[in-house]
Backbone bond lengths (Angstrom), bond angles and torsions (degrees), N, CA, C in turn:
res aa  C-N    CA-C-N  psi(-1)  N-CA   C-N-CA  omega(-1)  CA-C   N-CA-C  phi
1 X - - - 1.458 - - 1.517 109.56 -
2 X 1.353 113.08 139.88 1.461 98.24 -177.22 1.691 93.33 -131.88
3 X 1.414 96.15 123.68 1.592 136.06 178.50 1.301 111.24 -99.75
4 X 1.450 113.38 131.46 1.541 127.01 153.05 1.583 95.66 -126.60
5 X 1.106 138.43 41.81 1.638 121.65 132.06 1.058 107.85 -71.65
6 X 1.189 125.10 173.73 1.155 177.11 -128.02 1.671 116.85 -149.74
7 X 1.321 119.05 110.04 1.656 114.05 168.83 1.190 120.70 -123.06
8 X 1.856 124.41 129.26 0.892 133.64 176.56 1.296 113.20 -102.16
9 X 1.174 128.52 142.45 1.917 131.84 161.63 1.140 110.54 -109.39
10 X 1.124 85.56 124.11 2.024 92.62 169.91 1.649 130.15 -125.80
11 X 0.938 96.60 -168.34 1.693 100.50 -150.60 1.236 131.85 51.04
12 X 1.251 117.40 39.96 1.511 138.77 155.61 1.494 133.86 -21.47
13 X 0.903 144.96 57.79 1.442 145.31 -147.25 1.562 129.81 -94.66
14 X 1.471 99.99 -23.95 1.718 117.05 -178.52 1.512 78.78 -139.21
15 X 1.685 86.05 159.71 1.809 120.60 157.18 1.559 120.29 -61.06
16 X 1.219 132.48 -10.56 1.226 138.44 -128.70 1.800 57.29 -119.16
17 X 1.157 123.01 -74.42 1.735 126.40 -140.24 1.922 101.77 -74.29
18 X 1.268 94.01 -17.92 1.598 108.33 -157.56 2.208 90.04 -87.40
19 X 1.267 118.53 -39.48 1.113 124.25 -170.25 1.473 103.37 -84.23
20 X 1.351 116.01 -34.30 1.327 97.35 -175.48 1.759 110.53 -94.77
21 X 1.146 115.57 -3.73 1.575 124.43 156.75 1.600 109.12 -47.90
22 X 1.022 87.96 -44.13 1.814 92.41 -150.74 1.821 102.15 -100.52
23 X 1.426 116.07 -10.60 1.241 109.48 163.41 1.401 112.10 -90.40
24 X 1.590 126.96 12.12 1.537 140.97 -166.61 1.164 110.36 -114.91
25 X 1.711 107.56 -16.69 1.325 123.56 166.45 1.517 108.22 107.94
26 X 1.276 129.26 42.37 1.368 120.69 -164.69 1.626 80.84 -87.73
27 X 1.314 113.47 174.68 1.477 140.38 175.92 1.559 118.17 -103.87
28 X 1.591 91.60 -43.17 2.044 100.90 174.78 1.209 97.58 -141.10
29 X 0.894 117.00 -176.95 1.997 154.09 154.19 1.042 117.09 -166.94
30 X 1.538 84.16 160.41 1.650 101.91 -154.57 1.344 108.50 -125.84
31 X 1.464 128.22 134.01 1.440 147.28 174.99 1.280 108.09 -90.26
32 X 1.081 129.64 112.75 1.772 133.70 137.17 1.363 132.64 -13.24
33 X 1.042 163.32 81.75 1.214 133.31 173.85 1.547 122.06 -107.10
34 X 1.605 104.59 19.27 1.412 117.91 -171.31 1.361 98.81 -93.59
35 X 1.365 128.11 120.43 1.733 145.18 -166.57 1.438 96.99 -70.36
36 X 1.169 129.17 -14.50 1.604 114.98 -172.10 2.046 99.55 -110.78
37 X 1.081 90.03 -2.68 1.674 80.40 165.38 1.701 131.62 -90.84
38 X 1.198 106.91 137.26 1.738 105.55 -158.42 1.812 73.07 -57.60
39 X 1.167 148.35 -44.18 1.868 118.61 -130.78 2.001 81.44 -107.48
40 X 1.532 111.33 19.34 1.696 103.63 166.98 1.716 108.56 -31.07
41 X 1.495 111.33 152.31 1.577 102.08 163.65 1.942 89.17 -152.83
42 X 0.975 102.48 151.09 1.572 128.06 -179.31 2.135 97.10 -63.54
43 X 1.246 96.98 151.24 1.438 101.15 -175.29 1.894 106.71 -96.20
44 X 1.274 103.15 -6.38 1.617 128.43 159.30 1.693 102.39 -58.02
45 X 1.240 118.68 -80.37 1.242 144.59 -175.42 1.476 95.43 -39.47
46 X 1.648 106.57 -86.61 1.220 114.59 176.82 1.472 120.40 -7.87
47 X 1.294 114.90 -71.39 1.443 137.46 -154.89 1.235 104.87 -69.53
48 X 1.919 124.84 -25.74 1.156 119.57 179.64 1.707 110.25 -80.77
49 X 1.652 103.46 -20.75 1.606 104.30 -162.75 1.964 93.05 -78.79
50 X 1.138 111.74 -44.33 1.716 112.51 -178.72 1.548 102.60 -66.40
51 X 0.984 134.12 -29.85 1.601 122.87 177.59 1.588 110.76 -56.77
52 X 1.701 114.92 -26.79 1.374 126.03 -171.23 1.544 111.38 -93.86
53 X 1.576 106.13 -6.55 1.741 120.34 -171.82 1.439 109.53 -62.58
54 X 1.325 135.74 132.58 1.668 141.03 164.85 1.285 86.54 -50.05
55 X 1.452 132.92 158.74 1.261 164.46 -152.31 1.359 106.08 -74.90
56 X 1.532 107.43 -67.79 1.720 127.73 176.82 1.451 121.81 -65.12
57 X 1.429 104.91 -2.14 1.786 122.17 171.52 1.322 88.28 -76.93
58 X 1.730 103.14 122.42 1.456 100.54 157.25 1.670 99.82 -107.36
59 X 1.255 101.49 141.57 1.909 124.19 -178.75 1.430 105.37 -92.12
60 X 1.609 104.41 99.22 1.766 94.25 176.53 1.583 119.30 -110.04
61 X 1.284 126.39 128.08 1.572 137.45 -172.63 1.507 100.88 -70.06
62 X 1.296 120.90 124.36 1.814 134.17 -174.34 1.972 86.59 -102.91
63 X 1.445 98.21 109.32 1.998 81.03 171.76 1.915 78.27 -126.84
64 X 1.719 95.52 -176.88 1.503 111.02 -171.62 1.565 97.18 -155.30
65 X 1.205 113.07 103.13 1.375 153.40 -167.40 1.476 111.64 13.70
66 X 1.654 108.26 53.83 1.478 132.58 138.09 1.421 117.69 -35.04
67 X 1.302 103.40 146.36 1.236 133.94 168.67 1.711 120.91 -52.44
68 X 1.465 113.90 78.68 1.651 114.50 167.52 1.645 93.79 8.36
69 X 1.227 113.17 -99.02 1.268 133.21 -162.79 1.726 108.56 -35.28
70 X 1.072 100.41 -55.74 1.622 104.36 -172.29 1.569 105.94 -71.30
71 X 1.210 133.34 -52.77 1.636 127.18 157.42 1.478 115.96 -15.75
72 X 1.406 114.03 -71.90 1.328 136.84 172.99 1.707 117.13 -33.20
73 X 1.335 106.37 -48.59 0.997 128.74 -170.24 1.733 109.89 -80.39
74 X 1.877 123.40 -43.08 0.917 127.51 154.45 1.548 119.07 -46.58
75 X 1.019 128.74 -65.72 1.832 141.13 171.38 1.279 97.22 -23.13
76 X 1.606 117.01 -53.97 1.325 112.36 -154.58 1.750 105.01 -83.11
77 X 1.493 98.31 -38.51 1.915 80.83 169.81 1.285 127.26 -85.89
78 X 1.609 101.42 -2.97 1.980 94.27 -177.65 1.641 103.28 -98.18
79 X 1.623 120.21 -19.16 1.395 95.57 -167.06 1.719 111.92 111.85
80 X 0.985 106.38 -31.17 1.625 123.64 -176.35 1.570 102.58 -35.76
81 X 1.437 125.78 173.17 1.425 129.29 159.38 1.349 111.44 -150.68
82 X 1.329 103.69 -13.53 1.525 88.36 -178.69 1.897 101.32 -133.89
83 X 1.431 129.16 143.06 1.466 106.75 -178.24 1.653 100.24 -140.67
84 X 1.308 125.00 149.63 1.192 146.40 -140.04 1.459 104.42 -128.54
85 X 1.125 122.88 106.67 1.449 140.01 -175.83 1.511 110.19 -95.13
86 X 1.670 105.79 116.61 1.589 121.57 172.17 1.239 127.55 -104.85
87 X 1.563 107.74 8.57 1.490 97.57 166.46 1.011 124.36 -131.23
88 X 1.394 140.06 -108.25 1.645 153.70 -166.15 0.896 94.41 -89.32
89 X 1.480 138.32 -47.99 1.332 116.59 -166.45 1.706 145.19 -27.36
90 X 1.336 93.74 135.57 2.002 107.04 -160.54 1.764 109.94 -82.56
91 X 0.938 101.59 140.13 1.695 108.99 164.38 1.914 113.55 -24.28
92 X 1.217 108.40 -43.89 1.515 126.76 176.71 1.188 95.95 -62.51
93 X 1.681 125.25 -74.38 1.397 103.76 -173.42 0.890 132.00 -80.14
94 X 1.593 136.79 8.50 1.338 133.72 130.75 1.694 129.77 -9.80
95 X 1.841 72.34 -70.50 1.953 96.01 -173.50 1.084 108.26 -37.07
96 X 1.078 95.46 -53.55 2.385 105.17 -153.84 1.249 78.30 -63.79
97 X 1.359 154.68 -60.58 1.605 131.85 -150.70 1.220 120.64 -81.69
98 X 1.573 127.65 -19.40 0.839 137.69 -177.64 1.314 129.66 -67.52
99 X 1.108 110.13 -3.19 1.795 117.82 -166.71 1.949 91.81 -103.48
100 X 1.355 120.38 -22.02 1.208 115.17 -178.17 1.798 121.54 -112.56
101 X 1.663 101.06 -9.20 1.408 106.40 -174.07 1.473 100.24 -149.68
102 X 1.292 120.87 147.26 1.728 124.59 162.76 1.264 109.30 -63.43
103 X 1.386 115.84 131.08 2.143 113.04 -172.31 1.562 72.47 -130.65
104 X 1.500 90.93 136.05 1.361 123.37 166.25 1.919 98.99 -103.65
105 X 1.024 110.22 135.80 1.769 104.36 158.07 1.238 92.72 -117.72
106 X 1.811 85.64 151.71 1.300 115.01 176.37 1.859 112.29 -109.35
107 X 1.516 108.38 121.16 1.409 108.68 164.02 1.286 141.54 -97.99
108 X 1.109 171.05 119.63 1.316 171.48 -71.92 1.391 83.43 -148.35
109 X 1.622 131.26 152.91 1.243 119.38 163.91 1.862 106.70 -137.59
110 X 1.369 125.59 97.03 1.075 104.87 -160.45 1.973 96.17 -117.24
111 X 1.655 109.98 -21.39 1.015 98.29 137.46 1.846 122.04 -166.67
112 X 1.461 115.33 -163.40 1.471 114.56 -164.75 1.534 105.11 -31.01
113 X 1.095 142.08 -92.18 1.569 150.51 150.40 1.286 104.18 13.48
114 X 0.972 129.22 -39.67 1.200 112.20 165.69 1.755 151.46 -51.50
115 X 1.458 92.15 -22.64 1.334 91.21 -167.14 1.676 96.23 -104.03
116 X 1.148 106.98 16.59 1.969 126.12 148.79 1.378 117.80 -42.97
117 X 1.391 104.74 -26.38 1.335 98.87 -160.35 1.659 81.47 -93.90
118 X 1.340 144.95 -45.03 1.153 115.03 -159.89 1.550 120.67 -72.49
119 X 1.118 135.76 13.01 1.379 151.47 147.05 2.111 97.03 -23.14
120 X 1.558 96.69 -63.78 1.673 97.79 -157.37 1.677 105.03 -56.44
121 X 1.390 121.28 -48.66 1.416 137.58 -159.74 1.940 85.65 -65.23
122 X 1.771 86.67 154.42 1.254 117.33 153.94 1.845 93.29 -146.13
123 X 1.951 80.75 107.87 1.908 78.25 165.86 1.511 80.16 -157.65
124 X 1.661 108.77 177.05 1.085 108.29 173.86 1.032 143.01 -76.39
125 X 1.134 124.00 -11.66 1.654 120.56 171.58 1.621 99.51 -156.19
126 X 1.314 110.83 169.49 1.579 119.75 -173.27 1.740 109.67 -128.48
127 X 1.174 117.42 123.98 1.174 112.21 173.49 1.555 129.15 -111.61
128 X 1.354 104.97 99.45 1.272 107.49 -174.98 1.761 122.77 -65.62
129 X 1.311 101.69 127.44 1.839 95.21 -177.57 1.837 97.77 -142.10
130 X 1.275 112.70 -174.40 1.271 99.17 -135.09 1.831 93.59 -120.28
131 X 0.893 112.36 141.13 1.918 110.59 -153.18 1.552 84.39 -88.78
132 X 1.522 102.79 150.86 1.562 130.35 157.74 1.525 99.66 -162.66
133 X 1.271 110.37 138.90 1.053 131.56 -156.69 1.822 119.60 -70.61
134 X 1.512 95.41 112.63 1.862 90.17 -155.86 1.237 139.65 79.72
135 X 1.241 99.89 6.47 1.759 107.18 160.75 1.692 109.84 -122.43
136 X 1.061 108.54 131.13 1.622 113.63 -152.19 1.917 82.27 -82.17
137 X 1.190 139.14 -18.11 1.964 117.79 -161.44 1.693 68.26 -179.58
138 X 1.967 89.16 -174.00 1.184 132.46 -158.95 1.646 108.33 -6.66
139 X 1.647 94.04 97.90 1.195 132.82 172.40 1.596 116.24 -87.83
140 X 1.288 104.00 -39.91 1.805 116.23 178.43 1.656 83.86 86.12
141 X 0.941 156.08 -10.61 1.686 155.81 -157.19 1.775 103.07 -95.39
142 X 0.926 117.68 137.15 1.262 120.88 161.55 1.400 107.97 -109.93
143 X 1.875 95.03 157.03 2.259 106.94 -179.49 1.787 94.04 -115.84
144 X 1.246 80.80 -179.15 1.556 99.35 178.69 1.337 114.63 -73.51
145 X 1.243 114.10 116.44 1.684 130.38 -163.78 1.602 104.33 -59.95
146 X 1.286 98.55 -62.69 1.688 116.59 171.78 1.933 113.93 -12.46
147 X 2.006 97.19 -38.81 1.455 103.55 167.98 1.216 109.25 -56.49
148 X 1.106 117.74 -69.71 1.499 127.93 -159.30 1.752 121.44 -64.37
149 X 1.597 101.28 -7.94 1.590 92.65 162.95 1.224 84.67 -98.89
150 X 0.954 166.53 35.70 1.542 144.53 137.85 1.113 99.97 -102.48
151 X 1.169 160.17 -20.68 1.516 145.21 147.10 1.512 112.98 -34.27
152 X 1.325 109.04 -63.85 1.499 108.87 -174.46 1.482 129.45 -32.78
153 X 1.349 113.56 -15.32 1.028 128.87 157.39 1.845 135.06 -55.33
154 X 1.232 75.86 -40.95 1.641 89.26 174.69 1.350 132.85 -102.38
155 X 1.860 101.36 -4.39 1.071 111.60 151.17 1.754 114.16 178.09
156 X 1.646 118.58 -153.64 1.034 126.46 169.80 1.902 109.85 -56.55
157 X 0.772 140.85 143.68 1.614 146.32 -168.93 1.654 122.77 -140.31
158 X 1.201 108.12 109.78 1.339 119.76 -170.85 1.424 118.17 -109.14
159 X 1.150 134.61 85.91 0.998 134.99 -150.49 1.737 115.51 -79.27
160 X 1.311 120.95 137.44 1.383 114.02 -173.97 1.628 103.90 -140.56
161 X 1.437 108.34 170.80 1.551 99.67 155.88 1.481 103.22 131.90
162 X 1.033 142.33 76.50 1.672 131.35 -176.17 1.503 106.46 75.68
163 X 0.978 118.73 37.29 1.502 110.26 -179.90 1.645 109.50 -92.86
164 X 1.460 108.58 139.54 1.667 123.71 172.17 1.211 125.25 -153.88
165 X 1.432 128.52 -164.13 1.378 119.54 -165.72 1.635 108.97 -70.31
166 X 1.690 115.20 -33.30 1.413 141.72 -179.90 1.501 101.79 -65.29
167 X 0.625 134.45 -49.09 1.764 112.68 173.50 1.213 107.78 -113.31
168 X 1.299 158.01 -12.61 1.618 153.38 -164.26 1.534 85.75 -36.12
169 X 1.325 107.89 -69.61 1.658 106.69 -154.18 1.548 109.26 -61.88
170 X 1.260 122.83 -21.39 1.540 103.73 176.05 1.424 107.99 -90.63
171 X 1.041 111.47 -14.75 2.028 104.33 171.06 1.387 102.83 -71.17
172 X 0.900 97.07 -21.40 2.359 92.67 -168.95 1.479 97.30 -73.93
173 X 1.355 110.80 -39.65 1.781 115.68 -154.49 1.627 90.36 -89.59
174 X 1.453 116.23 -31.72 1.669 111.52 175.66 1.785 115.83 -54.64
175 X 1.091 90.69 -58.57 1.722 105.08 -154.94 1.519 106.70 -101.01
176 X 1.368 114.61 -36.62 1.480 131.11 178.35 1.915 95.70 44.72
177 X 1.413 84.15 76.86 1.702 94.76 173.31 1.526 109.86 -92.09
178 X 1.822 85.08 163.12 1.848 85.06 174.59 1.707 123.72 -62.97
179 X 0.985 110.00 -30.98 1.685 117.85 154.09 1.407 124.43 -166.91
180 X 1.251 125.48 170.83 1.534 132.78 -162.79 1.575 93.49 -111.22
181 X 1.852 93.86 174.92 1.561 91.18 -173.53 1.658 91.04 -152.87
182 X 0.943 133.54 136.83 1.269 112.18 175.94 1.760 93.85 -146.65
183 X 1.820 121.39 147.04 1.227 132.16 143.12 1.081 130.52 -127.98
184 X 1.270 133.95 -56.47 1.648 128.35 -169.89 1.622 109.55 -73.48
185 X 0.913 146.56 -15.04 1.388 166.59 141.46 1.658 110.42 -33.99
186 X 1.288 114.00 -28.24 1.324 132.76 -173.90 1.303 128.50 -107.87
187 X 1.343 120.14 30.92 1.295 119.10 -128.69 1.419 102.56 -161.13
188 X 1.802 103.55 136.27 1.711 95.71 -177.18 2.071 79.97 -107.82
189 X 0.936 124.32 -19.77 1.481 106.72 -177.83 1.866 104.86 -156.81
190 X 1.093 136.96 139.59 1.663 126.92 -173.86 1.328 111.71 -33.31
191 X 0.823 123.22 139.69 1.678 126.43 -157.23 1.597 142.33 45.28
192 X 1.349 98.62 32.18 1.658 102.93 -162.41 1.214 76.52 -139.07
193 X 1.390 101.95 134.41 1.878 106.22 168.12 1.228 113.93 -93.58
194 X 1.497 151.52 134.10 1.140 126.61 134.77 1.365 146.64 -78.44
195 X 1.705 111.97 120.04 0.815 111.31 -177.06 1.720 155.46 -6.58
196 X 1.351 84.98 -74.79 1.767 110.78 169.99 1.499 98.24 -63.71
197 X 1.130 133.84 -60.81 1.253 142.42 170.66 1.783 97.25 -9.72
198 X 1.738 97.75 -85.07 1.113 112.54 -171.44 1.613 119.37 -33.96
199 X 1.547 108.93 -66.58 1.224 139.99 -178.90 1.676 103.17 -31.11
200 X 1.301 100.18 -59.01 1.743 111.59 173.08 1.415 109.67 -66.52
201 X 1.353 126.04 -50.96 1.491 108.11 170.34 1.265 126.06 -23.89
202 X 1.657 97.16 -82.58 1.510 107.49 168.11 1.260 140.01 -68.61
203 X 1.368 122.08 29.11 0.905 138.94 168.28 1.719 112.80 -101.43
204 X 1.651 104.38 -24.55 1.264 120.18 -160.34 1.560 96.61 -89.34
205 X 1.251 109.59 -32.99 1.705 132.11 178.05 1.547 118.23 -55.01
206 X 1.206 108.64 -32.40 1.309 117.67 176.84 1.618 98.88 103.21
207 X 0.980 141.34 37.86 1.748 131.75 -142.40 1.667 69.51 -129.02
């Protein structure tokens, strides 16, 4: 299969999961910094696991409708460059971050109409993940793909949502997004990667 997405892993929690991502060929990972998520990680922690990142690893901060200021302020002690918004957040608070970091928003996708809303945003990429009610991301659930090639239209497209070694490859060949993202799918327990898991992912990725 020949792929030009892009794959990110997220919820990254130790070096152990973060090194062998990125010797598997991941492109990003992604840190937590939302306190109510089991794969949360400290911006202490964080900052030590990206100091150990290959160069071309980009380290992206997952927050959920944080404080402008305090985001800003995370980036600057972990190292981060690009950070990924899971909640309410408005077109406005986009802006203000955008002049210093790549903001991905994240949309819920539960159905077509939905991806209406990314009309308002100018950010760089959009990550579609898959709505259940009160949990802002990693659902393990997948939506109807069919959305997400019609997103692409409106912008960069990151596809999320139940992703694993068992379907990676038919979402890539469906939607052929700008990159994939996958965590709980990957996983022997919330924040623990499994290995083989992984290994087969990206293997499934074309990486």
């Amino acid at each position: 299969m020949s792929n030009k997405s892009r794959v990110k892993i997220c919820g990254i929690t130790n070096l152990e999961d973060a090194l062998k991502a990125a010797e598997l060929g991941a492109d990003a990972l992604g840190f937590i910094f939302y306190k109510l998520s089991p794969r949360h990680i400290s911006p202490r922690t964080a900052a030590l696991i990206v100091r150990e990142l290959p160069p071309f690893v980009v380290p992206v901060g997952v927050f959920v409708d944080e404080e402008p200021g305090k985001v800003a302020s995370v980036a600057a002690e972990t190292g981060i460059s690009a950070v990924q918004l899971h909640g309410s957040e408005t077109p406005e608070y986009c802006e203000r971050l955008m002049g210093s970091l790549k903001v991905i928003k994240a949309v819920r996708i539960k159905e077509r109409s939905d991806i209406m809303r990314l009309r308002s945003y100018n950010v760089s990429a959009f990550l579609l993940d898959t709505f259940r009610e009160g949990v802002p991301g990693g659902t393990g659930e997948t939506f109807d793909w069919e959305i997400a090639v019609e997103a692409k239209a409106l912008g960069r497209v990151i596809l999320s949502g139940g992703l694993n070694p068992g379907n990676v490859r038919e979402a890539i060949e469906k939607v052929e997004p700008y990159a994939i993202d996958a965590s709980s799918g990957l996983e022997t327990k919330p924040g623990k990667k499994d290995h083989k898991k992984l290994e087969k992912f990206m293997e499934q990725t074309g990486k």
